[in-house]
VOGU-3710 file (C-alpha; in Angstrom, 3 decimals, decimal comma):
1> xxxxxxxxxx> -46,910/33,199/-17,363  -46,962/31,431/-13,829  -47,412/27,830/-14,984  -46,494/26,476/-10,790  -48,838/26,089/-8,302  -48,680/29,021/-5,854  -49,041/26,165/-2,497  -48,073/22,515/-3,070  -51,667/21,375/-1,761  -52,724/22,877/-5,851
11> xxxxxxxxxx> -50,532/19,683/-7,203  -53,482/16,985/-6,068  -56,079/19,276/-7,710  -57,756/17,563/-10,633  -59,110/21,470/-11,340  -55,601/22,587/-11,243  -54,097/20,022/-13,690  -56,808/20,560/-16,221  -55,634/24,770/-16,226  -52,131/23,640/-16,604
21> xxxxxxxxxx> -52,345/22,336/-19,487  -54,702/24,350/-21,446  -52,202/27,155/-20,618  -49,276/25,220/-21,524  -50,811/24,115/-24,257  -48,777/21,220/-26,600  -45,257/22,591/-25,359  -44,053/19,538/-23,447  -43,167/20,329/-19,483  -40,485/18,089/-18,322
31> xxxxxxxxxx> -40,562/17,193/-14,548  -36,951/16,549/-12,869  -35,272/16,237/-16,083  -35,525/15,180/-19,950  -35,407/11,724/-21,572  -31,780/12,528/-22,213  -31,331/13,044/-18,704  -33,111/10,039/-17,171  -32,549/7,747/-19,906  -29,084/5,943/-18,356
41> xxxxxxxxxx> -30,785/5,067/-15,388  -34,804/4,391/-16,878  -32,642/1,761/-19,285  -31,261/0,161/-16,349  -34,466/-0,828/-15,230  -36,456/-0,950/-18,156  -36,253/-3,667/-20,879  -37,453/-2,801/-24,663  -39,691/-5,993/-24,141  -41,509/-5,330/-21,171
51> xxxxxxxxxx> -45,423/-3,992/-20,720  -44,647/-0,268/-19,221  -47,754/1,766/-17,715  -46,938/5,028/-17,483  -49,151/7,041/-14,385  -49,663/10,830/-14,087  -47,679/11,313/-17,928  -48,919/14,623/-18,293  -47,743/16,049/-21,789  -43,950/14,681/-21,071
61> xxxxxxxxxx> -42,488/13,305/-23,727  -40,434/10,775/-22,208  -42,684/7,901/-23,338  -42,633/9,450/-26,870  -38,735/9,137/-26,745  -38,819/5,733/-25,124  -40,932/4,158/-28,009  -38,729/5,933/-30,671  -35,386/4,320/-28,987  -37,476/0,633/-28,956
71> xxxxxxxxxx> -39,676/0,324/-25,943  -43,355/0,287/-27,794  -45,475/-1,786/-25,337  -46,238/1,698/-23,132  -49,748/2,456/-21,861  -49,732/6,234/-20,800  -52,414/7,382/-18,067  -53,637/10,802/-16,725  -56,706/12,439/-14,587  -56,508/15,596/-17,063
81> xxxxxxxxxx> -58,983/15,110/-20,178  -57,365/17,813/-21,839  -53,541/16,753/-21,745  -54,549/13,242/-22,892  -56,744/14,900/-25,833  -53,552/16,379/-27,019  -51,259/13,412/-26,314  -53,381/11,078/-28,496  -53,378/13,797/-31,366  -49,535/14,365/-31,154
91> xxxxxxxxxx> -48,750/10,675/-31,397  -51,736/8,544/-33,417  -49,542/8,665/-36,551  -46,540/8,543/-35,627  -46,701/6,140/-32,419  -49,557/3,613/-33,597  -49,361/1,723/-31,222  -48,926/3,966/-27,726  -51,840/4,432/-25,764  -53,179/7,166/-23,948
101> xxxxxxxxxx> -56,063/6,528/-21,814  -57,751/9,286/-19,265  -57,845/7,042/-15,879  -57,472/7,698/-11,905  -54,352/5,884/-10,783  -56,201/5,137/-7,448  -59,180/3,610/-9,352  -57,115/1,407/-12,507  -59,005/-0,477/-15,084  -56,586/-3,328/-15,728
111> xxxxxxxxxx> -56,748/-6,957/-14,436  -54,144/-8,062/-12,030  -50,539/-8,236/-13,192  -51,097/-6,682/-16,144  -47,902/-4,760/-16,563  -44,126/-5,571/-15,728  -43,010/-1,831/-15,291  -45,009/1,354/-13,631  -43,185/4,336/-14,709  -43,686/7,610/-12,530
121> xxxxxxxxxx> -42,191/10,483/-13,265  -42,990/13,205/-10,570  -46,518/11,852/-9,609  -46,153/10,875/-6,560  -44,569/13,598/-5,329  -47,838/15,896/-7,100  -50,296/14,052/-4,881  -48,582/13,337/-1,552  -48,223/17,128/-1,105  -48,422/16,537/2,905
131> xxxxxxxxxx> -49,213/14,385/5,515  -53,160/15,127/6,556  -54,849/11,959/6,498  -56,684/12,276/3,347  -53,718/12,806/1,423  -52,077/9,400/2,570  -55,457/7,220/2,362  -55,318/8,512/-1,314  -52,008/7,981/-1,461  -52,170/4,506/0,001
141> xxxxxxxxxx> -54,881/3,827/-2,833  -52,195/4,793/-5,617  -49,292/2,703/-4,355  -51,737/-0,291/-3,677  -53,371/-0,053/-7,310  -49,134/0,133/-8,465  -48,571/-3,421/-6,440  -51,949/-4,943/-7,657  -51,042/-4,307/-11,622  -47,160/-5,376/-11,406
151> xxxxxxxxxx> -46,297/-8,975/-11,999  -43,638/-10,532/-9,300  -40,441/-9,132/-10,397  -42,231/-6,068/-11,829  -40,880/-2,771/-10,798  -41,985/0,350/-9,577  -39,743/3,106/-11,255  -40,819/6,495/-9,436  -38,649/10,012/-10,179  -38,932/11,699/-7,362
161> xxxxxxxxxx> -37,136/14,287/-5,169  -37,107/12,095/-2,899  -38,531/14,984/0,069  -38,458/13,509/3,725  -42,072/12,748/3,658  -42,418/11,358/0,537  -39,473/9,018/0,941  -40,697/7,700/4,324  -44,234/7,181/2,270  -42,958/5,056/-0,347
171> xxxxxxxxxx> -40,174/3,354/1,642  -42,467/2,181/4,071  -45,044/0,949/1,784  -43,156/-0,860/0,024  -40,825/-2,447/2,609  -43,527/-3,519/4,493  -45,163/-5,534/1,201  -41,913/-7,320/1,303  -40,751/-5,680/-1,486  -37,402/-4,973/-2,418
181> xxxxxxxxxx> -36,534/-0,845/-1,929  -33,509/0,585/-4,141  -33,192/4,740/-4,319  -30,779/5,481/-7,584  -29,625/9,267/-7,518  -29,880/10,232/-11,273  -26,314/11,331/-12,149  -25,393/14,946/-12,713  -29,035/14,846/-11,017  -26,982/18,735/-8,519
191> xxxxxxxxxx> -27,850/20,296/-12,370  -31,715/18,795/-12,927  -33,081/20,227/-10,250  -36,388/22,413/-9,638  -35,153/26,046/-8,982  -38,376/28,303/-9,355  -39,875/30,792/-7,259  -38,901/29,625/-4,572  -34,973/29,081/-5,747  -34,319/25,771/-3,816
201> xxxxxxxxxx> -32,413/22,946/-5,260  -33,260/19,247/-4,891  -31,311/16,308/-6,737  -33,538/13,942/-8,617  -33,969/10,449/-7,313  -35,383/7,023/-9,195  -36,789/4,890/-6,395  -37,013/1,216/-8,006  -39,470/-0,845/-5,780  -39,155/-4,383/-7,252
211> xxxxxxxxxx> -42,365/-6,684/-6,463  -41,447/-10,069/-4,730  -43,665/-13,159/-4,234  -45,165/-12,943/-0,619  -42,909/-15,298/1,793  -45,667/-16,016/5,129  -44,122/-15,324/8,178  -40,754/-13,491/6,178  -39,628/-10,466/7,834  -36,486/-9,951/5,456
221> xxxxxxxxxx> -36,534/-6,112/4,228  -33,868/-5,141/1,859  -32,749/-1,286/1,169  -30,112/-0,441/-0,949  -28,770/2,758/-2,371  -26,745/3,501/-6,119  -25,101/6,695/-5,882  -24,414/6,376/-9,652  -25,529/4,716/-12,891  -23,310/2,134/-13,198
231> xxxxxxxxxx> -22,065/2,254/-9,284  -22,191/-0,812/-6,927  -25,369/-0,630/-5,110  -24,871/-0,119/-1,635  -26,594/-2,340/1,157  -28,000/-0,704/4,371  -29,490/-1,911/7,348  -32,613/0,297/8,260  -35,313/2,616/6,338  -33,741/5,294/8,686
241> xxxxxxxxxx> -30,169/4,716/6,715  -31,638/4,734/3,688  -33,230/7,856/4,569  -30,185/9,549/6,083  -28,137/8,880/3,356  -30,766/10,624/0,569  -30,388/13,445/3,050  -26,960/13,694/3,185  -27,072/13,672/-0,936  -29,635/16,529/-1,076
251> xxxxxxxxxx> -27,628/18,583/1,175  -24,694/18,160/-0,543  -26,862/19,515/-3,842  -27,976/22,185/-1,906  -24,254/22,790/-1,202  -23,303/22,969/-4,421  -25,896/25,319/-5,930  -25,155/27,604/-2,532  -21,408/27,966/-3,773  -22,770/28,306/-7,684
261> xxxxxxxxxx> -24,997/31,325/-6,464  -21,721/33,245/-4,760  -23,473/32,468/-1,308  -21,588/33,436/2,060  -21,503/30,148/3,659  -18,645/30,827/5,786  -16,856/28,014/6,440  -17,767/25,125/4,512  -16,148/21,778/4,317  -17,579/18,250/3,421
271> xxxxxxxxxx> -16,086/14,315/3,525  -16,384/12,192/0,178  -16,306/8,694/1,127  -15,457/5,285/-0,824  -18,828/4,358/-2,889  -18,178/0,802/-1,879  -17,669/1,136/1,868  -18,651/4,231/2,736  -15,284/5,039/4,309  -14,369/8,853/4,553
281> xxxxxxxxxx> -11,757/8,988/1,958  -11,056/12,636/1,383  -11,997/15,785/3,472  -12,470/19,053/1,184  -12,185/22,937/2,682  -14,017/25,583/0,070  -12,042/28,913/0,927  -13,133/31,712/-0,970  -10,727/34,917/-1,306  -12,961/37,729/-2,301
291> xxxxxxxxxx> -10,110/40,023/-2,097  -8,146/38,347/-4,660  -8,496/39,970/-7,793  -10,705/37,976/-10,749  -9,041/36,844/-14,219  -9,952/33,963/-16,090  -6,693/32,004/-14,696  -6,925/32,364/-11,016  -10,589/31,569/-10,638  -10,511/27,522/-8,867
301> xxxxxxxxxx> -8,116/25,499/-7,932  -7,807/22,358/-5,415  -4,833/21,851/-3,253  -3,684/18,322/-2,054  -2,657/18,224/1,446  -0,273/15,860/1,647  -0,732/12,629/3,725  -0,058/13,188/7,354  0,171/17,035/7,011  -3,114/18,075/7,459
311> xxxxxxxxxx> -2,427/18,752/11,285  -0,719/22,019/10,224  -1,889/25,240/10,898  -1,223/26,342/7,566  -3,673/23,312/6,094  -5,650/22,464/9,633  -7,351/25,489/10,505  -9,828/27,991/8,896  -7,031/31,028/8,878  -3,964/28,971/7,698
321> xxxxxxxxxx> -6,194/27,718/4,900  -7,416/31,388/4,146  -3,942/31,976/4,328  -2,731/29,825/2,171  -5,711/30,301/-0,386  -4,755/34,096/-0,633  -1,028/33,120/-1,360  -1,543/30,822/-4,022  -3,489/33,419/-5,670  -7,050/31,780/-6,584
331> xxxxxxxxxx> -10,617/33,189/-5,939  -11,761/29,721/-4,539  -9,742/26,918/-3,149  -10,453/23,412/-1,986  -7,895/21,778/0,126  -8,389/18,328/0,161  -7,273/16,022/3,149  -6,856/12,238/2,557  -7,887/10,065/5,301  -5,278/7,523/7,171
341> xxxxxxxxxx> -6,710/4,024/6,632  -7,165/4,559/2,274  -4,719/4,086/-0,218  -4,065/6,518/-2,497  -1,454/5,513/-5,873  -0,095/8,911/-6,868  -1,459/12,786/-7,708  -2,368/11,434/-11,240  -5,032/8,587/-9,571  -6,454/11,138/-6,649
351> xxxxxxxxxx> -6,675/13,985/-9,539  -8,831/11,414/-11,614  -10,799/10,963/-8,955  -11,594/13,877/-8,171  -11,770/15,800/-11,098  -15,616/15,405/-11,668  -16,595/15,782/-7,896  -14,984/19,238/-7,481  -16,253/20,849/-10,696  -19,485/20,859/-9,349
361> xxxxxxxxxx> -18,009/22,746/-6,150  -17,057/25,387/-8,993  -17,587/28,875/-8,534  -20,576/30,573/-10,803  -19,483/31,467/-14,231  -17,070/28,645/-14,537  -16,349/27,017/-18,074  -17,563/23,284/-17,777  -14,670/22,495/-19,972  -12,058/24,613/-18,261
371> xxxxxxxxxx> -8,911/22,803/-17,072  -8,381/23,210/-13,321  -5,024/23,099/-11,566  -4,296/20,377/-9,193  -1,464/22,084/-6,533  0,697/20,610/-3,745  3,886/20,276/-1,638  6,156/19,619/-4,078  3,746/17,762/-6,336  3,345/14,864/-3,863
381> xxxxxxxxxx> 1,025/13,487/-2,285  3,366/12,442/1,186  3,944/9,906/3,246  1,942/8,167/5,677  2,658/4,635/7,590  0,290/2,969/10,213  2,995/1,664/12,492  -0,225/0,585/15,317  -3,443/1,271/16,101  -5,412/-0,309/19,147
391> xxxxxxxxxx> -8,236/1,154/21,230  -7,915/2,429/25,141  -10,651/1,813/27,397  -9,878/5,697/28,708  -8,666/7,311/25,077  -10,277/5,191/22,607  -9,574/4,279/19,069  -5,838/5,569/18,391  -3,333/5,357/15,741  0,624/5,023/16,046
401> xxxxxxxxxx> 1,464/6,721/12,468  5,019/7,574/11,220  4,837/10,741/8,620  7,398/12,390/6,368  7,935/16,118/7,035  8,248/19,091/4,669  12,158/18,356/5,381  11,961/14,711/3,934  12,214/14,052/7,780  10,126/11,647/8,755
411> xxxxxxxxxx> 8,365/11,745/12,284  6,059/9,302/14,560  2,539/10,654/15,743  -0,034/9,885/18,432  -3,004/10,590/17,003  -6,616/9,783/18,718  -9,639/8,831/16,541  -12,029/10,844/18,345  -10,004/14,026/16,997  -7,895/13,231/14,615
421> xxxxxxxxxx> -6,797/16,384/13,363  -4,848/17,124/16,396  -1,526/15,391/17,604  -0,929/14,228/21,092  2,478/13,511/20,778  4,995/13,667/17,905  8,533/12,446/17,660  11,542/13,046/15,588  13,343/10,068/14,025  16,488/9,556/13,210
431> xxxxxxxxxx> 18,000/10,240/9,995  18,667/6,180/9,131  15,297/5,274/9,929  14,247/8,514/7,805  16,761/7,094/5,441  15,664/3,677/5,217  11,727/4,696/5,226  12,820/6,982/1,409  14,533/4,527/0,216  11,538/1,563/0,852
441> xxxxxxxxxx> 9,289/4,375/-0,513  11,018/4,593/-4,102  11,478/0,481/-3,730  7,970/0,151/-3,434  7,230/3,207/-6,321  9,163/0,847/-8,641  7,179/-2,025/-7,970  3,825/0,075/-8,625  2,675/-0,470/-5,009  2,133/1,592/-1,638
451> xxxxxxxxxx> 3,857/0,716/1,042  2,267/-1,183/4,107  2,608/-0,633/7,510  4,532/-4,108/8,416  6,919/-3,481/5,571  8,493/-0,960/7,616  10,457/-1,734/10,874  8,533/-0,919/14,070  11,380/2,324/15,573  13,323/0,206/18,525
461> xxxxxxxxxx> 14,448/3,057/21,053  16,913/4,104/20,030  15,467/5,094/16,956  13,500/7,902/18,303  15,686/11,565/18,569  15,407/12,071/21,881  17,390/15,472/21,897  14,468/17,158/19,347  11,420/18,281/20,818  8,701/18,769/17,706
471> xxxxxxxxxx> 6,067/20,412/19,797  6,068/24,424/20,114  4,481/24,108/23,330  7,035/21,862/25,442  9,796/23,986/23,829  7,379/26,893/25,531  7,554/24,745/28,861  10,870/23,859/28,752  11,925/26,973/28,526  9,891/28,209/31,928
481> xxxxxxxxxx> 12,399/26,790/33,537  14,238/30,206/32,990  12,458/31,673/35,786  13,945/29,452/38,391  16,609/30,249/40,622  20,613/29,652/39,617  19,597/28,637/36,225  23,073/28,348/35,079  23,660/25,678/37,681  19,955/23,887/36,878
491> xxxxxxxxxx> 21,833/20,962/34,986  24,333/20,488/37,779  22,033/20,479/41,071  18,987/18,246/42,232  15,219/19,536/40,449  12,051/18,123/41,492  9,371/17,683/38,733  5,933/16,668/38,781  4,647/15,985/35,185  0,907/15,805/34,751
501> xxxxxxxxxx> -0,055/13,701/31,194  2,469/11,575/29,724  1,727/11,071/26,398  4,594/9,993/24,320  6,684/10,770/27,026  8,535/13,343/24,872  7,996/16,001/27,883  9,717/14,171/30,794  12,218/12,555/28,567  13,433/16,063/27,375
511> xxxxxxxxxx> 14,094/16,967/30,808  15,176/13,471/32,414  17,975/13,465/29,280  18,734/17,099/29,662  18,761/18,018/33,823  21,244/15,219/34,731  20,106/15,418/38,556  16,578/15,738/37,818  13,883/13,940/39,229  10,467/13,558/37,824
521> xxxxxxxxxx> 7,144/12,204/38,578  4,808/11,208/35,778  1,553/10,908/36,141  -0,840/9,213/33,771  -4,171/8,403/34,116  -4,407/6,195/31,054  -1,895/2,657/31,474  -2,141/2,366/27,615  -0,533/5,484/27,239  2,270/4,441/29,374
531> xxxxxxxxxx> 2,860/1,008/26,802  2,508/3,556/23,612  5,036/5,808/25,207  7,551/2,932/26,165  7,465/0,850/23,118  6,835/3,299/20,035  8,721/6,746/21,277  11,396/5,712/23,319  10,343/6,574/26,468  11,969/4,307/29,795
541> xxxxxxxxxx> 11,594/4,533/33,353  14,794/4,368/35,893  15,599/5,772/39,216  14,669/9,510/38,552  12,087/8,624/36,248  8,965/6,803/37,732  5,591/6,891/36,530  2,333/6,367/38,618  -0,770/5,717/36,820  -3,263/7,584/38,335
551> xxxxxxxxxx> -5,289/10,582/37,662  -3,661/13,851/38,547  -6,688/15,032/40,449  -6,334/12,089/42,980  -2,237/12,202/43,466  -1,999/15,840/44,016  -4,719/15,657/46,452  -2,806/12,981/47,747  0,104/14,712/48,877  -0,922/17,657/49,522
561> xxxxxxxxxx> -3,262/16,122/52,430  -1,020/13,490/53,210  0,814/13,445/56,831  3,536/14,286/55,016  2,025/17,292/53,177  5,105/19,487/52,247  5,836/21,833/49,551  8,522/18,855/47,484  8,649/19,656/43,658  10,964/22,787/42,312
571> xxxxxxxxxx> 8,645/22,582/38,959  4,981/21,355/38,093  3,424/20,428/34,609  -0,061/20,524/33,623  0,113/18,783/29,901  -3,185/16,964/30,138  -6,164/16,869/28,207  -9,707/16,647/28,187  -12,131/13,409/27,242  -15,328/15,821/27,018
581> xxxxxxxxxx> -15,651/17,708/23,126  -18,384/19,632/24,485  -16,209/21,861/26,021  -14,659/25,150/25,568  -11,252/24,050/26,980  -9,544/20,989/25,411  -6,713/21,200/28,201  -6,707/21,079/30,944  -10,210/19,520/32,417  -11,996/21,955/34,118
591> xxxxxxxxxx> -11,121/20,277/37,191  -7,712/21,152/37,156  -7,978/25,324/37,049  -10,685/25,230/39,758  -9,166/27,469/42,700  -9,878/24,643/45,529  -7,307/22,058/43,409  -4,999/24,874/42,228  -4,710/25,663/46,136  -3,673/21,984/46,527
601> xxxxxxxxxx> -0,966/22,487/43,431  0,393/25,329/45,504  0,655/23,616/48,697  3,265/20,958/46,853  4,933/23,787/45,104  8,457/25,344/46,778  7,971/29,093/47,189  10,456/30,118/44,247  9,660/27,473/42,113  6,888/27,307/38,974
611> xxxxxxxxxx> 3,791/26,271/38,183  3,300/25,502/34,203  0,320/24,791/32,700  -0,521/24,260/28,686  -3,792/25,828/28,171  -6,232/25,281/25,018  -9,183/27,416/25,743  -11,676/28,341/22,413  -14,118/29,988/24,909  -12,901/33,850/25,296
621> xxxxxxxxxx> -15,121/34,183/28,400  -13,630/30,922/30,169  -10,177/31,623/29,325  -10,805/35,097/31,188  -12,409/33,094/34,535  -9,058/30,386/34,345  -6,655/33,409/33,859  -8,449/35,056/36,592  -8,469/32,215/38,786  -4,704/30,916/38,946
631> xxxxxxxxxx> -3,469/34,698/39,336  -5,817/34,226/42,853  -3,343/31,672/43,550  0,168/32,718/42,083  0,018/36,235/41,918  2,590/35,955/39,249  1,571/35,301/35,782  3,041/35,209/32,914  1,827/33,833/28,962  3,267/32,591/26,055
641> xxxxxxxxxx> 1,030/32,197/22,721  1,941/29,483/21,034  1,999/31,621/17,341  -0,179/29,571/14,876  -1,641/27,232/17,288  -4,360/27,720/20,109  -2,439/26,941/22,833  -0,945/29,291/25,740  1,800/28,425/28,047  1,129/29,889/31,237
651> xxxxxxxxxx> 3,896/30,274/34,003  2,637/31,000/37,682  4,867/31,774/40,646  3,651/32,593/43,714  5,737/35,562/45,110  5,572/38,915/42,959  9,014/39,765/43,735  10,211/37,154/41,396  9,001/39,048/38,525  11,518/39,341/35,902
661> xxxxxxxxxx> 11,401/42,369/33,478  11,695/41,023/29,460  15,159/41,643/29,506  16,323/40,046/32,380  14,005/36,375/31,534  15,858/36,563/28,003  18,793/37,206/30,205  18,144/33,909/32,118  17,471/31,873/29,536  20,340/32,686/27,251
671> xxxxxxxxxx> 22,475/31,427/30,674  20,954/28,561/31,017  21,038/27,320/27,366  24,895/28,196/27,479  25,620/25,222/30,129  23,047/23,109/28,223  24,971/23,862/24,839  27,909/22,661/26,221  29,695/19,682/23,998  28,411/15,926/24,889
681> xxxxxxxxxx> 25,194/17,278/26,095  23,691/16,182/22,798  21,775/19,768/22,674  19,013/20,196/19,383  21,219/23,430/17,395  17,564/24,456/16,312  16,478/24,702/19,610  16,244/28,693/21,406  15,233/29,074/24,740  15,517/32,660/24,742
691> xxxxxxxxx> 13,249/32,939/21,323  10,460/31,163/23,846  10,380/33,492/25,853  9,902/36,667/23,695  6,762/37,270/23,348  5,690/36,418/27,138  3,530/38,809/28,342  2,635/39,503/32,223  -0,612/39,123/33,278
//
């Protein structure tokens, strides 16, 4: 029997009603939930004293089960003759003293202020089935007969799904009467949702419009939203908020019954933020391994990333996470990230939190009762410490944080706001400081408190491990310089380097440390990343050192149309990145790969020496046109993936007859690591040029 309206327009017809319910006949239909359901949040708002009316009740029996728990002043209403025939029968004995009267709620009977509460469960969203103009003027008729029978400090209690158009209705009504607008999400409201036909999912909603005495000339409009029953209501600024935070709920629901149905969603991740301040506090990844095969064990699990971590490939990107989700064995798994900035007690408090959140991110089929394994690193949560965080007119918001590695090292990261899942410079601390950070951390465990950022010493110089390089690609860079000439004298005679994109200085550091007669140029556009590099990673200028802040673009113009326009630098280094998202290529800019500037690069470059550029490039088809574009200029080209990681080293010479077979460039760089292995040269054991240079392939 199809008991729903084939088009939503049939929910304002008066003919349509009146079939309804002769076909339903005296089996209640419950709209967006049961008394059980709505009852935590209709006793919020409801006292057992107060005068309720009760529009559009239908054959619910919500009032029935209000007046049984105590609330027996209730006055139920409804255009259908029929459905209040049967309502009065049902309920003359048994409920003396309920009414049921057959009335239009745009036309009411009763005087002014006649009731304290106007209970709506689903009515509004039956008549304002769109937005032609004769809907809203009726419309407009209902919610001004609502204000004109509340008392001041009465309340409009509407469950609704709160649809775009119906919230904007109702919001603005209201608002504009001067009345106070609240929107309550039911809870457990992702399971009491309409799924017909049409198998959508909507979370139900109480909107609770409270009537306030009119203040001439008052323009003060208050919205709030309550995400739970017995949640903190949340203040917003704007109808628009209001509105954009129901949405973000509903899609959320929509989410959820997706991932219940087995849907393909590729990939799907989602922030949960602090009900109080509306904060990201945790980032969750749904990975599903269809491969993996089903028992009742392996079906969910959620693995905590610990703090600081989350940058790894293994835990930061879509294929170390299907990676790891295939590994640990589990048809679906959530990684969860926790966000710098929150504090988080231990894996007991964050699995407490979370426990109720995920289940409904359960896969279909899934006991409700059904304990779910919480995994990890070790069973701990990590290590995170805001050392500094400031804002750069070029860069932006940026954080100075120092993190404990899987080795119980513990390392200091550059980390910008803007995209703060990937590090812009990382350094290695020594093993006191990594010492003295463990032993603060199981202090501070003792005492039942986190540790703050000012409890730990800012890292003076020579704190910082200048001999370890922690990024894959400057290891990749550094070991280019294999391709230069005499490489087993390279620490012992004069090298020229231009370096393009400071940083944390690790880069030029490496090489001013390492290459006793080097000399190198920095160039950084940004002065604030010149104080970061100095005063949180060790970095210092001297006489073959010097920085020049300035943009690359400008100084290698600069010389290489200067009077003095010479070829002057043995090795160039392109580590810079770009300000603009919206692009395919994340480093270099554009700018720097287009053949008129890469022409300039060349000019400034000695004929043997090489050109090395870090290149993040997401766009196949661009990648192709930069590859293509800097062998124009150095015919020689050779690339080293970074394994795990998006980046590719590229190394560009400019005479072909430089080329160096496999062999021989392993060859090379074996020599040169020999002199710079040498005892007192304070050379990182971990540290392989030759295993660099592997897997470079010429172009």
């Amino acid at each position: 029997m199809n008991l729903l309206p084939k088009s939503s327009k049939e929910f304002g017809s008066v003919d349509y009603w009146e079939k309804f319910f002769q076909q339903r006949g005296k089996k209640a239909f419950e709209w967006y939930g049961t008394y059980l359901e709505l009852c935590g949040v209709l006793h919020k708002y409801i006292k057992p004293r107060e005068k309720v009316l009760v529009i559009g009740c239908g054959n619910s029996e919500l009032s029935e089960q209000l007046y049984d728990v105590g609330y027996q002043d209730i006055v139920n209403i409804d255009i259908s003759e029929v459905v209040i025939k049967q309502m009065k029968e049902c309920n003359a004995t048994r409920r003396p003293q309920m009414r049921f009267l057959k009335m239009d709620m745009t036309q009411m009977e009763f005087p002014d202020a006649s009731f304290q509460v106007v209970l709506d469960k689903g009515t509004l969203d039956a008549v304002l089935t769109d937005e032609e103009e004769k809907t809203l003027q009726q419309v407009d008729r209902m919610l001004a007969e609502v204000g004109r029978v509340l008392q001041v400090g009465g309340r409009y209690l509407c469950i609704s799904l709160a649809q775009a158009h119906i919230l904007k209705k109702a919001v603005g009504h209201f608002s504009r009467e001067g009345w106070m607008v609240r929107v309550h999400q039911v809870a457990n409201s992702q399971d009491q949702v309409l799924e017909a036909e049409s198998q959508f999912s909507l979370p139900v909603f109480a909107f609770i419009m409270t009537k306030f005495r009119p203040v001439p000339g008052s323009a003060l409009q208050i919205f709030e939203l309550c995400a739970q029953e017995q949640g903190k209501p949340v203040r917003l600024e704007s109808a628009e908020q209001l509105a954009e935070a129901v949405r973000e709920r509903q899609q959320y629901a929509w989410l959820c019954s997706q991932l219940r149905r087995k849907a393909r969603l590729g990939s799907v991740s989602l922030d949960l933020c602090d009900g109080d301040t509306g904060e990201p506090r945790y980032t969750l990844h749904v990975v599903d391994s269809p491969t993996v095969k089903p028992s009742r064990d392996n079906r969910f699990a959620i693995f905590i990333i610990p703090q600081g971590r989350e940058t790894e490939w293994l835990f930061g990107m879509d294929e170390g996470r299907k990676q790891l989700a295939a590994s640990a064995g589990f048809r679906r798994l959530i990684t969860v990230a926790l966000h710098r900035g929150q504090q988080y007690e231990s894996m007991d408090h964050i699995q407490a939190e979370l426990s109720a959140r995920v289940m409904e991110l359960a896969p279909a089929g899934m006991p409700a009762q059904q304990q779910v394994p919480f995994l990890s690193v070790g069973g701990d949560i990590g290590v995170r410490t805001i050392q500094h965080q400031d804002c750069s007119p070029l860069s932006g918001d940026y954080v100075i944080e120092d993190v404990q590695g899987d080795d119980k090292r513990f390392f200091r990261r550059l980390i910008f706001l803007s995209n703060r899942n990937v590090v812009q410079s990382e350094a290695r601390l020594l093993k006191d400081v990594s010492h003295r950070a463990q032993k603060k951390r199981k202090k501070d465990r003792k005492k039942q408190r986190p540790a703050e950022a000012e409890d730990l010493p800012a890292a003076p110089e020579q704190s910082i491990d200048k001999s370890y390089l922690c990024c894959e690609h400057h290891k990749a860079m550094i070991a280019g310089l294999a391709l230069l000439r005499n490489t087993e004298q390279l620490p012992e005679i004069p090298l020229a380097l231009l370096v393009v994109g400071l940083g944390g200085g690790s880069l030029p550091l490496f090489v001013h440390d390492h290459f006793p007669k080097s000399c190198i140029d920095a160039v950084e556009i940004d002065p604030s990343m010149l104080e970061v590099a100095t005063q949180w990673f060790g970095f210092s200028r001297s006489d073959r050192m010097k920085v020049h802040i300035a943009d690359g673009l400008d100084y290698i113009a600069s010389l290489a149309e200067g009077e003095e326009a010479q070829p002057r630098y043995d090795v160039i280094m392109f580590d810079v990145d770009s300000k603009d998202p919206t692009l395919g290529m994340s480093c270099p800019p554009p700018a720097f790969v287009e053949q008129s500037f890469l022409q300039k690069v060349k000019s400034i470059l000695i004929p043997e020496g090489v050109f090395i550029l870090n290149l993040v490039c997401r766009d196949l088809g661009l990648k192709d046109s930069v590859l293509a574009g800097l062998k124009a200029v150095f015919p020689l080209l050779y690339v080293r993936r970074i394994e795990g990681e998006v980046n590719e080293i590229l190394f560009c010479q400019l005479h072909p007859e430089q080329k160096l077979a496999t062999p021989e460039l392993l060859e090379t760089a074996q020599a040169l690591e020999r002199t710079l292995r040498k005892p007192g040269r304070g050379w990182d054991d971990t540290y392989v040029l030759s295993d660099m240079l592997k897997t470079v392939k010429i172009m």
